[in-house]
NUNUDREN-446015 format. One record per residue (C-alpha): residue in one letter; x negated, y negated, z negated. Coordinates in steps of 0.02 Angstrom, whole numbers, plus 50000, padded with zeros to 5 digits. Example, Ala and Ser with C-alpha at 12.3 -4.5 7.8 and 13.67 -1.06 7.14 Angstrom:
2
A493855022549610
S493165005349643
This chain:
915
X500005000050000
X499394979850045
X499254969349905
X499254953750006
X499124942049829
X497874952749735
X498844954849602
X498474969749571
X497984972349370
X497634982449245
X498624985449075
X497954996748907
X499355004248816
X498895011748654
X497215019848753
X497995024348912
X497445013349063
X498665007949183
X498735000149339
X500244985649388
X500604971549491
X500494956149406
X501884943849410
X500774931949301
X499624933149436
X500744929949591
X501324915949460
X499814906049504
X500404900949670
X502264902849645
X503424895349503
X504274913349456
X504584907749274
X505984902049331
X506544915749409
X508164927649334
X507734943749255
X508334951449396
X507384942549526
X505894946549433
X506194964749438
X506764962549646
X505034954149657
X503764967149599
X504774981049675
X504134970449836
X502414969249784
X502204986449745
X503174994349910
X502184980450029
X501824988950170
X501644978050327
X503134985050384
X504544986050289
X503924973850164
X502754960550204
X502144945150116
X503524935550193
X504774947150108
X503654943249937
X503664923349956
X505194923150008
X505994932249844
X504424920949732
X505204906849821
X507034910049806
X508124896149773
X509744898949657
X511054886649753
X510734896349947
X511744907750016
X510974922150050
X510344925650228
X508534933050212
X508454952850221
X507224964650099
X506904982150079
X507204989349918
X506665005649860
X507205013249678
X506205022349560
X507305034749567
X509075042149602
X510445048849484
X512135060449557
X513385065949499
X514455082849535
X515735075349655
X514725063449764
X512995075049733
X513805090449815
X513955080449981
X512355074949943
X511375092149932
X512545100450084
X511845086050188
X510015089350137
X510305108050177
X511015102450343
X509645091150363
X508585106550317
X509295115150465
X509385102750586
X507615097550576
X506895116250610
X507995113150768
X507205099250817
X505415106450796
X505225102550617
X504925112150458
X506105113550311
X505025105550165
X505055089350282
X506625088950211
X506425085250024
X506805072849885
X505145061049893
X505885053149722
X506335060449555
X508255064049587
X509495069949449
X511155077449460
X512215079449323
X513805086649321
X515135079549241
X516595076049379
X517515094349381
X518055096949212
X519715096749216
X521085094649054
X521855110449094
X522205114348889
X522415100348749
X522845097948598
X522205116348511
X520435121048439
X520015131348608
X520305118648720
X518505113848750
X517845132148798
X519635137448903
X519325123048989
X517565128649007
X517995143749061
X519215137549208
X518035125049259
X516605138249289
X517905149349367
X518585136749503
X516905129449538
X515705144249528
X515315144849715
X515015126549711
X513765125549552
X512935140449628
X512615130749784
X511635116849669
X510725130149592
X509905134249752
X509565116649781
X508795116949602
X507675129849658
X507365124149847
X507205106449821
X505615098149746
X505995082149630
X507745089049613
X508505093449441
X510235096649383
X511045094449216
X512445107049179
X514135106449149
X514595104148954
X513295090748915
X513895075748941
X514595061949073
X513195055249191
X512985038849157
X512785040948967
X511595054149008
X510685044149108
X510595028348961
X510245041548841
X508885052948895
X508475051649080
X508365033449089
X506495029349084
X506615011649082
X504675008349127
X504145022749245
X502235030949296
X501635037549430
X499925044749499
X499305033049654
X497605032449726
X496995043149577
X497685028149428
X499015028949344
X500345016149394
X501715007349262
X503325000649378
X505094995549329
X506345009449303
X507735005249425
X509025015449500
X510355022149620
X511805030649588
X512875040149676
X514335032649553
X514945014549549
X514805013649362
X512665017949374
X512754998049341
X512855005649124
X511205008949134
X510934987549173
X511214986548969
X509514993448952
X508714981849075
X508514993949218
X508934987149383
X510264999249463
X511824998949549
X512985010449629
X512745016949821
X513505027849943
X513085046749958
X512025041850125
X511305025850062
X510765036849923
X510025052850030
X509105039750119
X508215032749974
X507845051249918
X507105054750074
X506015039450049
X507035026950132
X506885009250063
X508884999750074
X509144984250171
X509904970450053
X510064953450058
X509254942949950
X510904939149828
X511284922949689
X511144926249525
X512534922049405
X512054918249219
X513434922249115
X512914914848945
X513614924048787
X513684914048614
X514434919048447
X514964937248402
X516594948748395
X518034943348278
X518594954548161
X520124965848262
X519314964748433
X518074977948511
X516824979948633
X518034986548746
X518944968848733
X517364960148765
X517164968848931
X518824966948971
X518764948848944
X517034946349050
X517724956449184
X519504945849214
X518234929949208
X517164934049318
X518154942549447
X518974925549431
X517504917549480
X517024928849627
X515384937349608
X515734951749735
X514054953349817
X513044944049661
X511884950749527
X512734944349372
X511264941949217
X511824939249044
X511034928948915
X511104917848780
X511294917848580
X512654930648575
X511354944748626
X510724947948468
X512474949348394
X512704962548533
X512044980448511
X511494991848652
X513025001548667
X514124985248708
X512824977848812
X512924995948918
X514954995348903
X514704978148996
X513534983649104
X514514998749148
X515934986449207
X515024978549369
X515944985849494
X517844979849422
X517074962449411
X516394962749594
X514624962749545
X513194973449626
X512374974049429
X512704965049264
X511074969549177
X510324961349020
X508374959548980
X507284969448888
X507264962648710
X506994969848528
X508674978448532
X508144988448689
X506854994948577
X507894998648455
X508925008448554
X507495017048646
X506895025448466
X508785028948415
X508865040448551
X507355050248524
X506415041848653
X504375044448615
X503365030848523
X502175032448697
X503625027048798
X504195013148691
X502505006548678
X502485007248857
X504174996348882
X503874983248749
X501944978948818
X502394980249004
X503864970848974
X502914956448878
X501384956949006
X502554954249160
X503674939849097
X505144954849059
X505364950548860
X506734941748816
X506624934348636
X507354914248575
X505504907648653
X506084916148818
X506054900948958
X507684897249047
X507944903849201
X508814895849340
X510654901649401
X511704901249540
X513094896549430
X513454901249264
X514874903349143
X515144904948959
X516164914748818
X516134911948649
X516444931148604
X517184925748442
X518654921548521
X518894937048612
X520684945048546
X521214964048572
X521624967448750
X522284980048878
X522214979849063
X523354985149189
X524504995449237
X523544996549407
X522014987049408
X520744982649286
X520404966349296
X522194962949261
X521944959649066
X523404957948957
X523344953048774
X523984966148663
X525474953648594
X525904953048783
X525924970648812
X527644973748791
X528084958548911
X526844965449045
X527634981049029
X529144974649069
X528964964549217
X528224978849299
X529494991549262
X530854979749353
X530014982749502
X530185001449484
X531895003249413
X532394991149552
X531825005849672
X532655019549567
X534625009249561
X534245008249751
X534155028449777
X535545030549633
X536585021749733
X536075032149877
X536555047849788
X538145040249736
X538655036249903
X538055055149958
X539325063549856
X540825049949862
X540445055250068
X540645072850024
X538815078250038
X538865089649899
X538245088249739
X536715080649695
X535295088149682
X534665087349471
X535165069149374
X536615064549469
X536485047049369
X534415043149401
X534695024249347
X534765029149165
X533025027049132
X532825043349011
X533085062549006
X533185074248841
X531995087148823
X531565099748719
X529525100348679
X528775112148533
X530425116648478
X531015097348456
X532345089848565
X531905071348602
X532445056548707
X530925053448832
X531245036148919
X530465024049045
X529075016148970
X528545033948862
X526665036148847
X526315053548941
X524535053848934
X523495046548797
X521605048948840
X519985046448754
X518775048548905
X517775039749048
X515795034249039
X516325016548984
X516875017448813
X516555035748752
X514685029148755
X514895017548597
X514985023048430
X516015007948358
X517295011248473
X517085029348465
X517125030848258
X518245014848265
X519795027848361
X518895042548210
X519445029048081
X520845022148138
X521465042048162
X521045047247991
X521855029847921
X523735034548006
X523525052347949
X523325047247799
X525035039347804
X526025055447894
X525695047148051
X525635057548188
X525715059648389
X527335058148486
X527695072948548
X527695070948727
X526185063448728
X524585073548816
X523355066948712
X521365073548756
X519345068048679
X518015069348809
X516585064248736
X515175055848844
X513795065748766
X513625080248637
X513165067448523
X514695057448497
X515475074448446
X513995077148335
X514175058348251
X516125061048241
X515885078048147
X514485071748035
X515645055847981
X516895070747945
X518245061248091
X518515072748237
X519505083348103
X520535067648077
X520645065648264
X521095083448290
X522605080248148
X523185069248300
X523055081948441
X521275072448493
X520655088648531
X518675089048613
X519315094548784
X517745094248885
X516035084248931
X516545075349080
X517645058849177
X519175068549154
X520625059049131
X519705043949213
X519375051549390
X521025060049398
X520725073849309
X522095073749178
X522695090949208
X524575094049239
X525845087049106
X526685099448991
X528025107249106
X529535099548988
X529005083349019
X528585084149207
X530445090149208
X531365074949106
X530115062949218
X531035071549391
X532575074049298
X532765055049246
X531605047349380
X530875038849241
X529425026449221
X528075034149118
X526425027949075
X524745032449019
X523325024248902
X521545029248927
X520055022348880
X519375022849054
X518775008749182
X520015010649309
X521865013749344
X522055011049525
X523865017249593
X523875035649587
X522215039749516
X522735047349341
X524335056949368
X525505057349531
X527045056449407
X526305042749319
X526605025949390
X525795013549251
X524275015549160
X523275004549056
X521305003549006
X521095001448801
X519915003548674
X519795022248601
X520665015848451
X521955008248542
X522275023848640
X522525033148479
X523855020548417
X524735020848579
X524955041448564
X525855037548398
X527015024848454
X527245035548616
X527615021648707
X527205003848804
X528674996948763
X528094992148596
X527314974048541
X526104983548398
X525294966648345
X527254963848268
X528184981848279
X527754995448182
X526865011748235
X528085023548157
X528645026848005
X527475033047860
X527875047947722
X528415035447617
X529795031847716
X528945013247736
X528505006947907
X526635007347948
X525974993248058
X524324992748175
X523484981348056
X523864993347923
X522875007447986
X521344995548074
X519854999448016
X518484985047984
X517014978748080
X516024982547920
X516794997547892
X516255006548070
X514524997048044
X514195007647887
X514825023747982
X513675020448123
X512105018447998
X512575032947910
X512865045248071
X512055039948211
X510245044148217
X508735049348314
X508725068348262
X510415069948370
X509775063448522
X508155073848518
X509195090248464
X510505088648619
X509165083748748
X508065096948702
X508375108548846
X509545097448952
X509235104949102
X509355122849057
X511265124349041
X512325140948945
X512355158448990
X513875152449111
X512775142049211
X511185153649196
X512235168949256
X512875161149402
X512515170049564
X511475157449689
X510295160649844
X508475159049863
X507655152150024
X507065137250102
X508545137750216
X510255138050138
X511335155250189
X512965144650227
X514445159150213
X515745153450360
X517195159550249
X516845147150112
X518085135050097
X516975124749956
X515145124050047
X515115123050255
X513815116850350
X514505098950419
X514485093750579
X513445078950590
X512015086350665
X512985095050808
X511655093650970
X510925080250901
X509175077151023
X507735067350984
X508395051051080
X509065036851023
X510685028251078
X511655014751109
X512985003051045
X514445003051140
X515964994151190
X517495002251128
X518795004251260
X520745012151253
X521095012751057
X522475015050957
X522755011950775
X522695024650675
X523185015550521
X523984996850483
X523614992950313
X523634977550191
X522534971050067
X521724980549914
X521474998350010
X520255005849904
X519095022049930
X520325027849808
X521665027449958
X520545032650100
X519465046450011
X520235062449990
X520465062549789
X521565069249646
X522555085949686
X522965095749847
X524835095649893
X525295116149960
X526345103750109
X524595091950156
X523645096450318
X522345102250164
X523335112150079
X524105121350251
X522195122650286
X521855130650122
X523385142650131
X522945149650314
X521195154950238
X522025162550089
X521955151649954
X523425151749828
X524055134549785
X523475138749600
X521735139949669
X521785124349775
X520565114949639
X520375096049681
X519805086349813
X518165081849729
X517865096349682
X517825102349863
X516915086549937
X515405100050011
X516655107950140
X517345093150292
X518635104350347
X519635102450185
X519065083950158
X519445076650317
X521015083850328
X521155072250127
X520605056650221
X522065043850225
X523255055550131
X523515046349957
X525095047649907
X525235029649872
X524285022850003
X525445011250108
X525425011350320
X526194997150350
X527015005750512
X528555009150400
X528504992050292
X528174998050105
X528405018250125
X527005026950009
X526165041650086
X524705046050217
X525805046350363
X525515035550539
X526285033650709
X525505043950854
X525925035951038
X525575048351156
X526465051451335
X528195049851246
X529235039651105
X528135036450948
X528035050550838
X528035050450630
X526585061450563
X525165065250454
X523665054150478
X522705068050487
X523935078850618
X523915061350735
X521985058450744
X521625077750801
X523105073950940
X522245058050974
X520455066850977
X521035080051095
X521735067251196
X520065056651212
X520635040951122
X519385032851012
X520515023550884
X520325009950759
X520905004950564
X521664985850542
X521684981050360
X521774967050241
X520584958350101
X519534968049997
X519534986150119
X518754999450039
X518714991449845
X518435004849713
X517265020049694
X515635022449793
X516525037649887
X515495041350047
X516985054150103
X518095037350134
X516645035250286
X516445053550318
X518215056550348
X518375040050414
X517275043550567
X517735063450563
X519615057450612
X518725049950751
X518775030050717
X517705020650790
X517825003050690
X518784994750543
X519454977550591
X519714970350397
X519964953150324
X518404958350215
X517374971250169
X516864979449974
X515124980249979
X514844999149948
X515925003150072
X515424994250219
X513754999350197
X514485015850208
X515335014150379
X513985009150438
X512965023150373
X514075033850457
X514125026650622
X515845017450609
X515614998150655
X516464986850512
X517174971450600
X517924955950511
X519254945050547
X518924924550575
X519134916650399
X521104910950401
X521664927350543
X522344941350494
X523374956150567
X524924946250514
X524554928750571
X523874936350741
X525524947950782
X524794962950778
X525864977850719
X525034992150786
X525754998050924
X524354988551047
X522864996551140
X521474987551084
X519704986851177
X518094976951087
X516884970951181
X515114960551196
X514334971351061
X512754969951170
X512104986251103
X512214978150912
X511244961850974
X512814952850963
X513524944650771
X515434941550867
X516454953650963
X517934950551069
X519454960651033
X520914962851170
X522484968651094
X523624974751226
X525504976851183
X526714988851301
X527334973451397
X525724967451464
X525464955351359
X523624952351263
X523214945351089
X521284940051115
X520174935250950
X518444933650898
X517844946250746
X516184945950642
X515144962250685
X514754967150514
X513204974050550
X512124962650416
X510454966550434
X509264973150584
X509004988250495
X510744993050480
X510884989750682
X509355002150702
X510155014350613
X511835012350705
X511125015050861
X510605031050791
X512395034950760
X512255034150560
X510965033750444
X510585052050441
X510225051950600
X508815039150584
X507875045650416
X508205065250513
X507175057150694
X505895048650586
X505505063850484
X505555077850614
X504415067150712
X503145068850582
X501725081750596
């Protein structure tokens, strides 16, 4: 590597020598004291990957130089330290490495070309599944059906364990991957042999998982990525970014008694999506750090992608240290952090220098108040006290629908149709059910799932013991669950259950049905297991409302439970006073919970534990020894995992009956030559959508109807509906998933106005025909038509899902014409070959006439040359609608590897023509 500024240096750490590049030293002809954390970190990743090529001094000074008010327009070349996976999006990732495997022995190559070049950890966390609640075994029956639905896929990542260099996996049952990653795999300052010294660098990451942004608490510089993006950088790939702005989000005072971390984040993230920082690093600061600990830095941190923000990361400071030797980390390492941290300008202490910030903004966090967010998006905060109200307004829109198809049914039978089928009177707004041997009421509004789960809260122990407390407080009182509630505990880690048994309060939880029902998202991802058959029937039987409460970090429209329509994001101890009250239509900062064994009503500020109270539980639990014990042998799994059968070979043996692992078809007579951008000529739409799609709607995710072109697909190869597993769990097989792309069930095609479902119109020789999405792109691909997506603001918002590209271009599209773009997922189309085009600021679909039913051609894409496109939009009557579109192709390295036809394609050339 060049080291055009010589600042090249040399740093002892406790009698180990180490090599670095000096910011200090570039600091003599640049003023980078100014410069944001995060800059700081962007600018010796450039000085240590210079390399005349991808990184040059230009791409140095040009970062040293950068100015906080300009918009960004210069490109770099980043390259992390390392990459972390998880289950869901790693699967793809390894099947496309095996493919890659294969491909490049076709083209002359050999297979260890193909190879992780940078330490790259998967951990699986993203298939448990709460099958079984509320009992003692549900942690190890869950187990048990986890390993037995997803054998053939975790003994697929065993052979990539064993074939892959700089590959590890962390098995099922330990823990959720971003918590593993803050609390054991995170290095936070790495080493490496180069040239025969040992180098010190920045830890930074990516992440196959938008939430990687947790590991930002800690200082490490990480975000969330695409499955490609992500291959790429394993395969030693830097990623094209644009220099971004920097927002300083200043934090002063500390929590109020009542209000949690999980109210802090919710707080930061409403502001600053306010503020717009999609595309932005966001950098927090200020006085209030040292009232913040770790775990609510990370739980910020963890946030980034519901704000909009590529990272919200915090410095290095004496709390990082703190938590570095909490969990177990080695005095060598910490040494490490703290000296390389003070030598290179990293430290943050009340001496620190200001930086300089694209904009900032500021929250006192002592005025933070207990929160919720929701029911469908989180950066939709609503005060507890409002809860009720929010509740409310929402359902109107609902029941509005229901008294609509009541009426419907009415009208059915006064016409003599027959009876109807089930409630004959669905405007009632409940059903009575009998549940474990009790005959209650269940109404709109009833809380079906109550869930302790997801990466963002389960990491924190006030939070955590704070729900333990809280628990053992109601108890106390005869408090317990409603009984239609599901109510589940997935710990982040094996510690949190450790800390929660040692304070003596998962027995309390338990008392409350908050049985330990596996290590993993759960609940969070969609994985909240079917609803207690009773209560699935009163919700059909009274077409009723019901809602869930998870401590999770999102709650897009159908992501937790297809028969639950609102669901809201609250702390863990909220979510344990919600499954007593059993219901959102409930003001608890006024109404009582229930009604204690005293006959006397108990209220939520009865039962609330103190800040001091969890402080003294956290001292008392929470220490080192756990951390050390649980990471021990973190990669070496049970007897489940060891006795899994998996191949050996260089070469993967794909098995052409698998419907879980198949060998994709990227690679399909792929040559050595490169080729061209071209016009796109005779398209139809495929889908007309508005704003807000998110990967969450386009990705195949959640559970396989028997009806979908999926499940058909499934049933014709012999799988039983029970056996159908999820989506994510089978992303490693594009037959299933691309026949999952488009087909959320509340994903809206704006052919038929506001109708929920993955269904389009398909124009071929005769009238229009309704069908599957799916169904009308194969007609359209055996017909030869290249077709197109039109879409509003924000396309593609949500998780960093690379199957909402793969299927995307697998159902043959050739571009997305949006109003705007997420960020993740437009650098995803274009990894996969599909050309993201935006709409002139002001033009839309709607203000341009467009409805779908044209033949659109684009053209003066001069072979990705061009930044505008013409698009022709020809209706059945001759007439055109002509408009100029932004080819969203940002940088020139993107175009390069479009007119390789994806990403893959390029890092697959450039390695098989190595010797």
């Amino acid at each position: 590597m060049s080291d055009s500024f010589a600042t090249r240096a040399t740093l002892d750490v406790n009698g180990t020598s180490y090599t670095y590049y000096s910011l200090p030293k570039l600091g003599e002809r640049f003023d980078i004291a100014r410069l944001p954390y995060s800059m700081k970190i962007l600018l010796e990743n450039q000085l240590r990957c210079e390399d005349g090529v991808s990184v040059t001094p230009e791409h140095i000074q040009a970062v040293a130089e950068w100015q906080a008010s300009a918009e960004p327009d210069t490109e770099v070349a980043f390259m992390p330290a390392r990459v972390v996976l998880q289950d869901f999006t790693g699967v793809p990732c390894v099947v496309d490495l095996a493919a890659m495997r294969d491909a490049v022995v076709k083209l002359g190559g050999k297979p260890e070309q193909i190879n992780p070049q940078i330490p790259s950890e998967l951990v699986i966390d993203h298939s448990i599944q709460v099958d079984v609640f509320g009992k003692p075994e549900a942690l190890d029956l869950n187990g048990k059906i986890e390993f037995q639905r997803n054998k053939e896929r975790y003994g697929f990542l065993r052979w990539g364990q064993k074939a892959f260099d700089n590959f590890k996996v962390v098995p099922p049952n330990t823990g959720i991957v971003h918590q593993v990653n803050l609390e054991n795999l995170a290095r936070v300052m790495m080493t490496a042999e180069r040239d025969g010294q040992m180098l010190a660098y920045p830890d930074t990451v990516f992440g196959t998982d938008s939430h990687t942004t947790m590991i930002n608490g800690i200082g490490v510089l990480g975000w969330g990525v695409g499955g490609i993006e992500a291959e790429a950088a394993m395969l030693g790939q830097p990623s094209s970014m644009l220099i971004p702005q920097v927002v300083g989000f200043k934090l002063t005072g500390k929590l109020p008694e009542g209000a949690t971390a999980t109210d802090l984040v919710l707080t930061v993230t409403q502001m600053l999506r306010k503020h717009g920082v999609v595309g932005k690093f966001v950098e927090f600061y200020g006085d209030g750090l040292q009232h913040l600990p770790l775990a609510d830095r990370a739980t910020i941190g963890n946030m980034a992608p519901e704000y909009g923000a590529t990272c919200g990361i915090f410095p290095i400071d004496a709390e990082s240290l703190t938590y570095l030797r909490l969990s177990g980390r080695s005095e060598e390492q910490i040494a490490l952090v703290e000296a390389y941290a003070k030598a290179q300008g990293l430290w943050h202490d009340a001496n620190s220098p200001h930086a300089e910030y694209s904009a900032t903004l500021e929250l006192d966090m002592g005025q933070v108040q207990p929160s919720l967010a929701g029911p469908k998006r989180p950066q939709d905060r609503v005060l507890l006290q409002d809860l009720k109200s929010n509740y409310r307004q929402n359902l109107s829109v609902f029941t509005e629908a229901r008294n609509k198809r009541s009426g419907e049914i009415a009208d059915f039978i006064a016409e003599g149709g027959g009876a109807a089928v089930g409630n004959e009177a669905t405007n009632k707004g409940y059903a009575d059910i009998e549940i474990d041997g009790n005959k209650v009421r269940l109404k709109d509004g009833a809380v079906v799932i109550a869930a302790i789960t997801s990466c963002t809260n389960t990491s924190n122990p006030a939070v955590m013991l704070g729900a333990g407390l809280l628990a053992r407080n109601a108890a106390a009182k005869g408090l317990t669950r409603a009984p239609w509630v599901k109510t589940s505990l997935g710990p982040g880690s094996l510690v949190v259950t450790d800390y929660l048994k040692k304070a003596g309060l998962l027995d309390d939880l338990e008392k409350l049905g908050f049985y330990v029902v596996g290590y993993g998202c759960t609940t969070c991802i969609g994985n909240s297991g079917p609803l207690p058959t009773e209560v699935s029937a009163g919700i059909a039987e009274g077409d009723l409302v019901v809602t869930s409460v998870l401590s999770g970090n999102r709650n897009f429209e159908g992501r937790i439970h297809s028969e639950v329509k609102m669901n809201y994001l609250a702390s863990p101890p909220l979510v344990v006073a919600y499954a007593i009250a059993g219901t959102t239509d409930i003001d608890l900062s006024s109404e009582p919970l229930g009604t204690g064994s005293d006959g006397q009503p108990v209220y939520l500020r009865d039962i609330w534990p103190s800040n001091k109270e969890i402080g003294d539980f956290i001292a008392r639990t929470v220490g080192p020894e756990m951390f050390k014990n649980n990471y021990a042998d973190v990669f070496k799994g049970d007897s489940r995992w060891n006795n899994i059968d998996s191949p050996d070979g260089d070469l993967y043996a794909w098995d052409p009956a698998s419907t879980y692992i198949k060998n994709p078809p990227y690679f399909d007579g792929m040559t050595m030559q490169v080729g061209q951008i071209q016009d796109v000529h005779g398209a139809r739409v495929l889908g007309l959508f508005g704003d807000s799609i998110t990967t969450d709607h386009i990705s195949p995710a959640g559970n396989i109807k028997k009806d979908s072109p999926a499940g058909r697909f499934l049933q014709e190869r012999g799988v039983q509906p029970a056996d159908f597993n999820s989506y994510g769990s089978r992303r490693g097989n594009d037959d299933v998933m691309v026949r999952g792309t488009f087909a959320n069930i509340r994903i809206k095609n704006l052919f038929f106005g506001g109708e929920e479902g993955g269904n389009t119109l398909y124009f071929g020789s005769g009238e229009p025909e309704k069908m599957a999405i799916y169904d009308a792109a194969m007609k359209y691909k055996a017909d030869g038509v290249p077709l197109v997506v039109l879409a509003g603001k924000e396309y593609g918002t949500g998780s960093s899902r690379d199957w909402a590209a793969k299927g995307t271009l697998l159902q043959g599209v050739k571009a997305v014409i949006a109003e705007s773009f997420e960020r993740i997922h437009r650098s995803n189309l274009v990894g996969m070959g599909v050309l993201p085009l935006q709409f002139d600021d002001g033009q839309s679909a709607t203000s341009l006439g467009l409805d779908g039913t044209e033949i659109y051609d684009i053209t003066g894409l001069e072979d990705g040359a061009a930044k505008r496109a013409l698009v022709t939009a020809s209706r059945a009557d001759g007439r055109q609608v002509k408009f100029q579109v932004k080819v969203m192709l940002l940088t020139p390295k993107e175009v390069e590897y479009f007119r390789h036809g994806g990403l893959l394609h390029y890092v697959l050339r450039q390695l098989a023509a190595r010797d």
